[in-house]
C-alpha positions in Angstrom: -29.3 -156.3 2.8 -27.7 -153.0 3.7 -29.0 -150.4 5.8 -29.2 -147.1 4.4 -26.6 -145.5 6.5 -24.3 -148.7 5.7 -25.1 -148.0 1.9 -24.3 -144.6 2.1 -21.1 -144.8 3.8 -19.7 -148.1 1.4 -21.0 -145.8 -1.7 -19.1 -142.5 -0.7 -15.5 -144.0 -0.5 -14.7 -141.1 2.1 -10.6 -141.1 2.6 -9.2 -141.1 6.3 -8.8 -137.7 6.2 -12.4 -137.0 4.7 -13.9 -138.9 7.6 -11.8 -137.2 10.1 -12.5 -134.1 8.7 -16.3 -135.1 8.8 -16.5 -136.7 12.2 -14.6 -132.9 13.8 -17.4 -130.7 12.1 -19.9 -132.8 13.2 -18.8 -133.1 16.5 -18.2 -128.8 16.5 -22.0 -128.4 14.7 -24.0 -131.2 16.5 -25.1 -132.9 13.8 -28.0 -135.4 13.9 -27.3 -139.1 12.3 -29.3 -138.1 9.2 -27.0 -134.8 8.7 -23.8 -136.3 8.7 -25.0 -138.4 6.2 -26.2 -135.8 4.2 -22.8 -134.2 4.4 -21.1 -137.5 2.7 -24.0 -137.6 0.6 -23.4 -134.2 -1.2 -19.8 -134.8 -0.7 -20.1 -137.7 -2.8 -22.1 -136.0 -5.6 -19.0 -133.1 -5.4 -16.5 -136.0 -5.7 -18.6 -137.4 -8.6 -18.4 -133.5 -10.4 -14.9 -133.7 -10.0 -14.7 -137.5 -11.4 -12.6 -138.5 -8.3 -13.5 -142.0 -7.2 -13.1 -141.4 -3.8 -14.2 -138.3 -1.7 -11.8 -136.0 -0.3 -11.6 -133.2 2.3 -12.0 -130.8 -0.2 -15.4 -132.1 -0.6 -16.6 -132.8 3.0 -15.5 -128.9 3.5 -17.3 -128.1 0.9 -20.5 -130.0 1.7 -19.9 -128.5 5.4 -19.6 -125.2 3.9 -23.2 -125.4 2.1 -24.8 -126.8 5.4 -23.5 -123.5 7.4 -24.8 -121.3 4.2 -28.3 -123.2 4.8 -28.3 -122.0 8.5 -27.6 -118.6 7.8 -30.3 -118.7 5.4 -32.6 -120.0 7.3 -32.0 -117.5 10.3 -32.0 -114.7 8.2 -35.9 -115.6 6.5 
């Protein structure tokens, strides 16, 4: 059986430079486990919108950019 991490990561199909692209912002924002995993997680669902097999670093930035929207929400309630 696969771990949900595992899962996640075989399921999302991230590209080299998705995962790069994912590994920089969450070394920059300090993401937790779970949030980077989140990230590829809503990256895949953009990849999915798109009907691209395989996600991309347009979707990582965009998944990033929705997390730094959430903060600033956040801060400013």
């Amino acid at each position: 059986a696969h771990c949900p991490t595992a899962l996640v990561e075989e399921v999302a199909q991230a590209d080299k430079a998705a995962l790069d692209l994912l590994a920089e912002a969450a070394d920059k924002m300090h993401f937790s486990a779970r949030g980077y995993h989140r990230i590829l997680k809503v990256a895949r669902t953009l990849a999915d919108l798109d009907d691209i097999p395989s996600v991309g670093r347009i979707h990582i930035a965009e998944a990033v950019s929705y997390r730094i929207a959430g903060n600033h929400l956040k801060a400013a309630a």
